[in-house]
C-alpha positions in Angstrom: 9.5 -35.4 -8.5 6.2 -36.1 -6.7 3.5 -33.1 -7.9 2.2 -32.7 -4.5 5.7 -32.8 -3.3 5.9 -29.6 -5.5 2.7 -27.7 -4.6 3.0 -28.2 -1.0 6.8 -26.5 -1.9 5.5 -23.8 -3.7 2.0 -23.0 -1.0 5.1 -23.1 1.9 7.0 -20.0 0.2 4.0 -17.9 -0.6 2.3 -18.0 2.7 4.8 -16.1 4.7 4.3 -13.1 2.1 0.3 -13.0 2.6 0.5 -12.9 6.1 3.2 -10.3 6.2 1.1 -8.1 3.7 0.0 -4.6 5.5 -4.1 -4.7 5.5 -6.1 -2.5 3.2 -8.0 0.5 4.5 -11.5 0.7 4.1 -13.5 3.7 2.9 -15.4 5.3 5.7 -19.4 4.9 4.6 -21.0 8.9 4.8 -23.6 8.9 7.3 -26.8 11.5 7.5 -27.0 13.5 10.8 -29.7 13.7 12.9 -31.3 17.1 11.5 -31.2 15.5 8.1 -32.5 12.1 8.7 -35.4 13.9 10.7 -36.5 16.5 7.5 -36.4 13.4 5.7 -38.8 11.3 7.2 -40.9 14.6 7.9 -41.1 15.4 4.1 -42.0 11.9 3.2 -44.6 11.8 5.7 -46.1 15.0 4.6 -46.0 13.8 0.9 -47.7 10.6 1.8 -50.3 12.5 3.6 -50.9 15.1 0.7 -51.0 11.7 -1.5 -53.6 10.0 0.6 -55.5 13.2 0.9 -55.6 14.1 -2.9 -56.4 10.3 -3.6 -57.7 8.2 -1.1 -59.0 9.1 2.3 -60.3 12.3 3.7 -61.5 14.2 6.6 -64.7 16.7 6.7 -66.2 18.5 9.8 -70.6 18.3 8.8 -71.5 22.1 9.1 -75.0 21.5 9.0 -78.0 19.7 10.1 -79.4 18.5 6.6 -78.1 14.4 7.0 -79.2 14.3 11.1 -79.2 11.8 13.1 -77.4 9.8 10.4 -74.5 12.7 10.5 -74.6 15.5 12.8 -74.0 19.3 12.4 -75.9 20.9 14.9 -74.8 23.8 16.9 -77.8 24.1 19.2 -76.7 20.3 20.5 -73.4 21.0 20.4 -73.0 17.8 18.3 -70.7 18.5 15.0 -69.2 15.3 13.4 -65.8 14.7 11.7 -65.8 12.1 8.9 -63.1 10.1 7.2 -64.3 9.9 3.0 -63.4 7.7 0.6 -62.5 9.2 -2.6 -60.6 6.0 -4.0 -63.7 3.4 -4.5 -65.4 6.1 -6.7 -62.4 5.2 -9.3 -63.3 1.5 -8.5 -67.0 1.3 -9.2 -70.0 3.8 -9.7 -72.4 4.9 -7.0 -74.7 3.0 -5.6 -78.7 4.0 -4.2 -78.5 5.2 -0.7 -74.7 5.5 -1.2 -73.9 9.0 1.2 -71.2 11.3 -1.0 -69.5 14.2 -1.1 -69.6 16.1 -4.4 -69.4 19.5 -5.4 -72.3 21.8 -5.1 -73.2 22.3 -9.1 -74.1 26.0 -8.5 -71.0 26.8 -5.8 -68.5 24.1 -7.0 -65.4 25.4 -4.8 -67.9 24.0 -2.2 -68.4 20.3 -0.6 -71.4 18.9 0.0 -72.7 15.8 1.3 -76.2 14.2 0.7 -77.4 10.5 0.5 -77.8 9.5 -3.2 -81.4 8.2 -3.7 -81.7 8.7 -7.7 -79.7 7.4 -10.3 -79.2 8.1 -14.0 -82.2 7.9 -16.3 -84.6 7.6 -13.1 -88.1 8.7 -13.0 -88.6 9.6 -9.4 -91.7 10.1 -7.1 -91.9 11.4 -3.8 -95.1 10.5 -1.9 -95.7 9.3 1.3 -92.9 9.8 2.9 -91.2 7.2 0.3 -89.4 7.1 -2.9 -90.6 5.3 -6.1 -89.7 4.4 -9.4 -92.6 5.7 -12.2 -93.9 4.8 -15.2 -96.3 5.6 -17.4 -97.5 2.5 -19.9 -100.6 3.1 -22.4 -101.7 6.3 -20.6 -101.5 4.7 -17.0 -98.9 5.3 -14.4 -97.6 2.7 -12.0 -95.5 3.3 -8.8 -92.4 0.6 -7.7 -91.4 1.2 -4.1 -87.8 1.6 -3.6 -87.5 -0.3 -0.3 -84.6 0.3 1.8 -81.5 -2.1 2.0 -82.4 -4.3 5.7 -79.0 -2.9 7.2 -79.8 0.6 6.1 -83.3 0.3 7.8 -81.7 -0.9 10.8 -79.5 1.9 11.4 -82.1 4.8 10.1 -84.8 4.2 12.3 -85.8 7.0 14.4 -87.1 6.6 18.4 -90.3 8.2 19.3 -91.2 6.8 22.0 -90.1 6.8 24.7 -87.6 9.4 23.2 -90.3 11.9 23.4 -91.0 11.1 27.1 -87.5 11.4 28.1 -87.3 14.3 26.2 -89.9 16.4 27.8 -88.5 15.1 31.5 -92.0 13.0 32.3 -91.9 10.1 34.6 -94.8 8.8 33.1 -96.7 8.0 29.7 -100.1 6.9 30.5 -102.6 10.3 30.0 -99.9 12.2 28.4 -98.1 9.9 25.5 -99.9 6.5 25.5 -104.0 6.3 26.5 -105.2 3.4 27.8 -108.9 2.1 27.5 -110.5 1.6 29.6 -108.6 3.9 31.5 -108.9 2.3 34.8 -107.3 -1.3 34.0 -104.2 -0.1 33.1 -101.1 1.3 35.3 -97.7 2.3 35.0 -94.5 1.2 37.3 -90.7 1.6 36.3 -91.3 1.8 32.6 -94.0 -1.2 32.7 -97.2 -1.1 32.1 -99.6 -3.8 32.9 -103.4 -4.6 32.2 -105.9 -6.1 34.5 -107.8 -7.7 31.4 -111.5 -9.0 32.6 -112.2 -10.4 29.2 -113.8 -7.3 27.1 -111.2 -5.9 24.5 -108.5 -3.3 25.6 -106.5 -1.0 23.9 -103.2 1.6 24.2 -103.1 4.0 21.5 -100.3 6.1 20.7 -101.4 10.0 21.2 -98.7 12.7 22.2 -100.9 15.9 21.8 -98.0 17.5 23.4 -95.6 16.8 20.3 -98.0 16.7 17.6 -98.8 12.8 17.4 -97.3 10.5 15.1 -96.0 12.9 12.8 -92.1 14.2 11.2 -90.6 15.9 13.9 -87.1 17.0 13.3 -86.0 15.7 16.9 -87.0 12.1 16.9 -84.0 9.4 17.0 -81.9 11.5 19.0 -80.4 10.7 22.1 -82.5 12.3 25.4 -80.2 15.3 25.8 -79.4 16.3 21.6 -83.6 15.7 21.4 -84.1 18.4 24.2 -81.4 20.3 23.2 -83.4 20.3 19.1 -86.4 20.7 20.5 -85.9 23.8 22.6 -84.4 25.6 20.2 -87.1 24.7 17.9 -89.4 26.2 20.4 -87.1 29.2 20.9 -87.5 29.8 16.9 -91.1 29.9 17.0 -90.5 26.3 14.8 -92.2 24.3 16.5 -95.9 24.8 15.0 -94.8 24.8 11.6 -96.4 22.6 9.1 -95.1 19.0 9.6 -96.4 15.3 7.5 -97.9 12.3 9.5 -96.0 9.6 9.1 -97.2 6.2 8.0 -94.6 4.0 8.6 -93.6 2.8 11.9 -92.6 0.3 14.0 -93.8 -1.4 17.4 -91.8 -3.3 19.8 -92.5 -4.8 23.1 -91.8 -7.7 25.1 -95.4 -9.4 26.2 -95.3 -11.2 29.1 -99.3 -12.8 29.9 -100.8 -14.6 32.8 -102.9 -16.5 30.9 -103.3 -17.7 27.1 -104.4 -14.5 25.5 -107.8 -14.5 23.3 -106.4 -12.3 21.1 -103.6 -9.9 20.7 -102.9 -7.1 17.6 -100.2 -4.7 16.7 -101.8 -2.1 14.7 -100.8 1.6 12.4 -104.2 3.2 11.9 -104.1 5.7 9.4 -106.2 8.5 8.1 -106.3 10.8 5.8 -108.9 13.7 4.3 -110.5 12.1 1.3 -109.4 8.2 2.3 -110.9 5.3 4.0 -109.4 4.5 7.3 -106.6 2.1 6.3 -105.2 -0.1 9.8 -102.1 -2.6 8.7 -101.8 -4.9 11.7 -100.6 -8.1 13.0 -103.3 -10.0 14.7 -102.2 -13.0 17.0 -105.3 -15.3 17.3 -104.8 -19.2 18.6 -101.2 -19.4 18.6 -101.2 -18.2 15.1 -100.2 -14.6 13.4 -101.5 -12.8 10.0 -100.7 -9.7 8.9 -103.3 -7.7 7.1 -104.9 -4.3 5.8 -108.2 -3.2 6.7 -110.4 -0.5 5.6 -112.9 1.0 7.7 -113.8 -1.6 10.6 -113.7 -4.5 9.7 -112.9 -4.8 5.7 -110.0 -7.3 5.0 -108.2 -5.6 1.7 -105.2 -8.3 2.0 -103.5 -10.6 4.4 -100.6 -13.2 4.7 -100.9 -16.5 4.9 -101.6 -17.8 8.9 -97.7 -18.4 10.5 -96.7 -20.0 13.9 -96.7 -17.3 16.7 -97.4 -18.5 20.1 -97.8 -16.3 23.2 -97.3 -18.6 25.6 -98.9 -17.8 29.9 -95.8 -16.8 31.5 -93.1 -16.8 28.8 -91.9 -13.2 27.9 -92.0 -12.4 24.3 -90.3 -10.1 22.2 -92.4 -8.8 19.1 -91.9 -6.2 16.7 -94.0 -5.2 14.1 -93.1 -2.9 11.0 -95.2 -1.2 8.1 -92.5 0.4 6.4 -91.6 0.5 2.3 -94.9 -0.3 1.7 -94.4 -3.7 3.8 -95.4 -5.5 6.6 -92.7 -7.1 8.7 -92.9 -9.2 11.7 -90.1 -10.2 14.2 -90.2 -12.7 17.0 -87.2 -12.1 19.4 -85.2 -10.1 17.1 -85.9 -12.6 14.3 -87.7 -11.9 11.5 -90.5 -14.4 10.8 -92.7 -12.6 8.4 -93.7 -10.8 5.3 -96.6 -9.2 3.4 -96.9 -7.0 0.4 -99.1 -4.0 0.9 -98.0 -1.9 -2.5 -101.5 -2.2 -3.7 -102.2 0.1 -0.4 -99.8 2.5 -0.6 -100.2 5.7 1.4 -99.1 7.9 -1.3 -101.4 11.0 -1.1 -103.3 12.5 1.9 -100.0 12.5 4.2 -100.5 16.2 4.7 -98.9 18.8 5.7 -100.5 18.9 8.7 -101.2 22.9 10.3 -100.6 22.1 13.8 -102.4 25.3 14.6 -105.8 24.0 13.1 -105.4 20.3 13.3 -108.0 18.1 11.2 -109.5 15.3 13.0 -109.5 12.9 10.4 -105.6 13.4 9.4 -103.6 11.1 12.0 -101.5 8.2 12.2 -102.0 6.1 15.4 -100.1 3.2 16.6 -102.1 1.4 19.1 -101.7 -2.3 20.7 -105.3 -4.6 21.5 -105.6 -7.6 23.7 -108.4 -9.7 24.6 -108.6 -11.9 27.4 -108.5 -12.4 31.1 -105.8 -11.8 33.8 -102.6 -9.9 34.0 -100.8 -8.7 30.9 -97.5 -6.8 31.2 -96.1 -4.9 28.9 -91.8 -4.1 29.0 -89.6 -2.1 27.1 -92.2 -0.5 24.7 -90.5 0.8 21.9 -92.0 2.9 18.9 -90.4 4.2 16.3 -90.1 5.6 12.4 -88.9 5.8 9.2 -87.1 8.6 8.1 -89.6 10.4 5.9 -89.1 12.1 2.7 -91.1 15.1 1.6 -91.4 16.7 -1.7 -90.7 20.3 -1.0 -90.0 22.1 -4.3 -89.9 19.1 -6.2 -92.0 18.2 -9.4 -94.3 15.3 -9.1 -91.7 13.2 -11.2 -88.4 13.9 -11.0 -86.6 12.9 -14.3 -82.8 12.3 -13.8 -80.7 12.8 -16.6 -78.0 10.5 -17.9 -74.8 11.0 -15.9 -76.5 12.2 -12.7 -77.9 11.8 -9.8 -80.5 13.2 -7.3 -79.2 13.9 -3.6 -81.4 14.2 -0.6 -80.5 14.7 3.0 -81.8 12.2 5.6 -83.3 14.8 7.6 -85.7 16.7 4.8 -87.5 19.3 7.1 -83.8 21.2 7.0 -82.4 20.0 4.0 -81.9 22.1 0.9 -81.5 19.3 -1.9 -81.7 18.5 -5.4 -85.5 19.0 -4.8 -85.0 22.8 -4.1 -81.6 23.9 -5.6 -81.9 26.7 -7.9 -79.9 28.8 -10.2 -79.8 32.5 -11.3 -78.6 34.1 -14.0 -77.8 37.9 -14.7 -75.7 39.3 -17.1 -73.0 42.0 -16.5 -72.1 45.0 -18.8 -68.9 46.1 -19.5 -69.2 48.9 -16.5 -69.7 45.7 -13.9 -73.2 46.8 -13.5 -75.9 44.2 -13.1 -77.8 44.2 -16.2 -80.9 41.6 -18.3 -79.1 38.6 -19.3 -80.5 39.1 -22.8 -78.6 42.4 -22.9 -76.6 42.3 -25.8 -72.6 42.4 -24.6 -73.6 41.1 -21.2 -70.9 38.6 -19.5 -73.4 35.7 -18.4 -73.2 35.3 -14.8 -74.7 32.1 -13.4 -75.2 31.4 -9.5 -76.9 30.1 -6.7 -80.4 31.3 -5.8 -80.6 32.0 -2.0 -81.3 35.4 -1.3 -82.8 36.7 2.4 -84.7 39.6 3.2 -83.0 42.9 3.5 -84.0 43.1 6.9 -82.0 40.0 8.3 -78.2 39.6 8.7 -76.3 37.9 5.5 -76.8 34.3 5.9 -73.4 32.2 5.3 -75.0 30.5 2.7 -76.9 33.1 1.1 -76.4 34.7 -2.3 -76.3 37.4 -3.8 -76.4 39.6 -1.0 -78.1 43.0 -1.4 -76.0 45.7 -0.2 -78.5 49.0 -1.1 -76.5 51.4 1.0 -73.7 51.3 -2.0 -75.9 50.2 -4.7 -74.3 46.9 -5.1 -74.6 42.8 -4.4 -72.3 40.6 -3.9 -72.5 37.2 -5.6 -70.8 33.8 -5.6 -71.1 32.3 -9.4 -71.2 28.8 -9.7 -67.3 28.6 -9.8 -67.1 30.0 -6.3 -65.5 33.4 -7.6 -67.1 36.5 -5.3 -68.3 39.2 -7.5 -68.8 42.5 -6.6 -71.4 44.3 -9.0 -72.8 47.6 -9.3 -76.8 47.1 -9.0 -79.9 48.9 -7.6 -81.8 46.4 -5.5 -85.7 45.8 -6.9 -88.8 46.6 -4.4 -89.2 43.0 -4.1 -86.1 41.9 -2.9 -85.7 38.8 -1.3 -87.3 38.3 -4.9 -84.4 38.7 -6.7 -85.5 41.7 -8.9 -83.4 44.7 -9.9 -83.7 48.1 -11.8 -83.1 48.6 -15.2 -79.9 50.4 -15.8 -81.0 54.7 -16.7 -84.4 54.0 -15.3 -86.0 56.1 -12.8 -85.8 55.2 -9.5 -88.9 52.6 -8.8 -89.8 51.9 -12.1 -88.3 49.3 -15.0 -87.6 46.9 -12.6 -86.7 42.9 -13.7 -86.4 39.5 -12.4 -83.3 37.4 -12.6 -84.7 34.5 -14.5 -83.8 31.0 -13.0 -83.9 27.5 -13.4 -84.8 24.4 -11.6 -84.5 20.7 -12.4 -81.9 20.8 -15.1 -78.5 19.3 -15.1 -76.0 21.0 -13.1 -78.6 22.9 -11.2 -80.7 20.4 -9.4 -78.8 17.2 -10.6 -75.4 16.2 -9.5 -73.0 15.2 -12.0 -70.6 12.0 -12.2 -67.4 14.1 -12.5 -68.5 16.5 -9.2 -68.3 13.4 -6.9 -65.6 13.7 -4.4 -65.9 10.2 -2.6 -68.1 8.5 -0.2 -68.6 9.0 3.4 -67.0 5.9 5.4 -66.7 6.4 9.0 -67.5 9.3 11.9 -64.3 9.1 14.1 -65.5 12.4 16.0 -66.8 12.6 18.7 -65.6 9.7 19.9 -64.8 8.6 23.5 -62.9 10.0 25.7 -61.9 12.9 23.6 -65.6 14.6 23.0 -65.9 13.9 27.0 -62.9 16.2 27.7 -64.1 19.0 25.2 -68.0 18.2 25.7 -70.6 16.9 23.2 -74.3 15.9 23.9 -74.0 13.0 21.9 -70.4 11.7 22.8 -70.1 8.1 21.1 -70.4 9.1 17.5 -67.3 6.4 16.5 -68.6 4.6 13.9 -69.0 3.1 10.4 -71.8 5.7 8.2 -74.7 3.6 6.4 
């Protein structure tokens, strides 16, 4: 028989069966219900936000006004920012200089703050000047290295003056109040232009602002015309505004030139002076189509200049210059493009700076900005510009500030209200078995370390003050450096806000002692590695249109933080 005969026999008689076969049920797949599905994806998205929280990104409102303008927290301008911190890159690599964190406050650790970094590990730091430097000491004979600003950082941390000032104070015009012109009577002032009638003799416009001080650290300069008012009143208000305040060195001139005809000369110059010092002038001086920078002493005493570059101010052509001494360096930009550098470390204005007593200003203790031209026919001047650095002060810092290993110095941007690593201090008191403040040398005594902030006795407890003085029920209150609140049994010292107490069994008035404390130590005035929480990234409030609808004097915050 054929074989396929066979199979085609045998596929014939088993078909019929398979089709007649009844089908097989399926098992019916369980399905969630709504309520479930939704608790589901609710609980994931909390844990991923608790998980991105705890690891990699958070957010932090800025309570205070110690990194302004760079981050706000000011309740008189009704500017407070929110910011968005990343706490993953400090896994990834260690901090950098001018980095802006968030760590824990060594003496109140259950409490954020942030500063920008500006001293590293094993640093030996100098403030002067307005600046930060790196010291050493070789063979008996110090030496001072600059620590110049990244060019991006710069960029962003300049700080308007003018015409912010102007605008400030609600004048229309700046010749005879913020600017003087000499001779007076060839200059005028139109729509934010000024032009010069030049007839050949040498004319200047120097930077004076009586009203504000002159060229010195005011806390609202590089805001925004209604935050600056909004600062400066309140200031006023205070009584704050006649407080003891630096000149300020380094600054920054921009304006667009426009000339009739080929000038003879023209300069951009910072004139400073100082009790003790000869007058120092850093200046660009345009002469033939060519630039130098330079340093003068007295009149006419060249100290140092660049080597001659192209710069032509060419009849008729607007020109956009801007000239810098900042860092202990002279920069010069053409149209936004910068075309030269010079050196001037070997003039550094470290000493002399001040403060200046507003009340009883000295003469020879100014810093002037002023631009010169020489030549004949009309000179316009546009969008005049001058501005500054952000300027450091010492405070309650030593002259060199050692840094240990494994930490770092913070500072806020905005010094005149900062309380930094240059003031932080700690307490200590010891506590007796009977929670009664006691010497810390006592023998028995708990140790109890804290921050040193006390106010006067007189004023109402200030949220960041400590320990508060409560001599009604013979007590303080104190936050140790844990963040626990303590409640002790003391009797406040006749000296209080210095923090003194009596001794336990004394008589009332007498035996009194001084909680000893301690400055520039680690842990106290020096941050440590393992109390950094992250690094601030980005301001995402206020931010348009949302701090329109709820109102904010500054309203487009949005950004990336440098």
């Amino acid at each position: 028989m054929n074989p396929k005969d066979t199979t085609a026999k045998v596929a014939a008689s088993v078909a019929p069966a398979v089709a007649a076969a009844p089908p097989k049920s399926r098992k019916k797949i369980a399905t969630m219900g709504p309520v479930r599905t939704n608790l589901e994806a609710f609980g994931v998205a909390i844990l991923a936000a608790v998980l991105l929280k705890w690891f990699c990104i958070e957010a932090y409102q800025i309570p205070t006004s110690s990194m302004q303008p760079t981050l706000m927290g000011d309740t008189d301008a009704n500017v407070n920012d929110r910011i968005l911190v990343d706490k993953l890159i400090q896994t990834i690599r260690e901090p950098k200089r001018w980095d802006i964190l968030v760590f824990a406050y060594p003496l109140q650790k259950n409490q954020n703050y942030v500063k920008r970094m500006v001293g590293m590990p094993g640093d030996r730091l100098c403030i002067a000047g307005g600046n930060l430097y790196l010291v050493a000491d070789v063979e008996g004979k110090r030496t001072y290295t600059i620590l110049r600003k990244p060019a991006d950082l710069q960029r962003a941390i300049w700080k308007n003056v003018y015409p912010a000032r102007r605008l400030c104070r609600s004048e229309s015009k700046a010749l005879g109040n913020t600017w003087v012109g000499q001779p007076n009577r060839i200059f005028s002032e139109s729509d934010d232009t000024m032009a010069i009638a030049l007839e050949g003799q040498q004319a200047s416009l120097l930077f004076r602002d009586e009203e504000d001080g002159g060229f010195i650290d005011r806390v609202w300069d590089g805001y925004p015309e209604a935050t600056a008012r909004a600062i400066r009143d309140a200031q006023r208000k205070k009584g704050q505004h006649m407080g003891r305040q630096e000149i300020v060195p380094d600054a920054r001139i921009t304006a667009t030139i426009t000339a009739e005809k080929a000038l003879e000369s023209f300069a951009m110059e910072i004139e400073v002076l100082r009790p003790g010092f000869d007058r120092w002038v850093y200046a660009l001086v345009v002469r033939g189509g060519k630039g130098t920078l330079q340093v003068r002493a007295k009149e006419t005493q060249i100290l140092g200049s660049s080597p001659e570059f192209a710069l032509e101010l060419s009849p008729g052509v607007a020109t956009e210059l801007s000239f810098a001494h900042v860092d202990d360096q002279l920069i010069v930009w053409r149209d936004g493009t910068e075309i030269q550098t010079f050196d001037t470390a070997a003039w550094a204005c470290r000493e002399g700076c001040g403060p200046v007593d507003l009340q009883k200003p000295v003469e020879n203790q100014r810093v002037t900005p002023q631009l010169l031209f020489k030549g004949h026919g009309k000179l316009v001047l546009s969008d005049l510009r001058l501005d500054r650095d952000l300027h450091y002060t010492r405070s309650g810092a030593p002259e060199v500030i050692e840094v240990p290993g494994g930490h770092y110095f913070m500072m806020g941007d905005n010094t005149l209200q900062s309380v930094d690593s240059r003031d932080w201090t700690a307490i200590t008191i010891g506590v007796d078995a009977e929670n009664r403040v006691v010497p810390p040398d006592t023998p028995g005594a708990r140790i109890v370390r804290g921050n040193k902030r006390a106010m006067p006795l007189n004023q109402p407890p200030d949220r960041d003050e400590t320990p508060i003085a409560i001599p009604s029920e013979h007590a303080i209150v104190m936050i140790d450096e844990y963040g626990e609140i303590l409640r002790l049994s003391a009797e406040i010292g006749s000296k209080w806000p210095k923090i003194t107490f009596q001794r336990v069994g004394a008589a009332n008035g007498s035996g009194e002692w001084e909680a000893p404390d301690t400055k520039n130590a680690p842990g106290v005035s020096f941050v440590p590695r393992s109390d950094i929480r992250g690094r601030a990234l980005l301001v995402f409030y206020p931010s348009r249109p949302l701090s329109w609808l709820f109102g904010s004097n500054w309203p487009g915050r949005f950004g990336f933080v440098r």
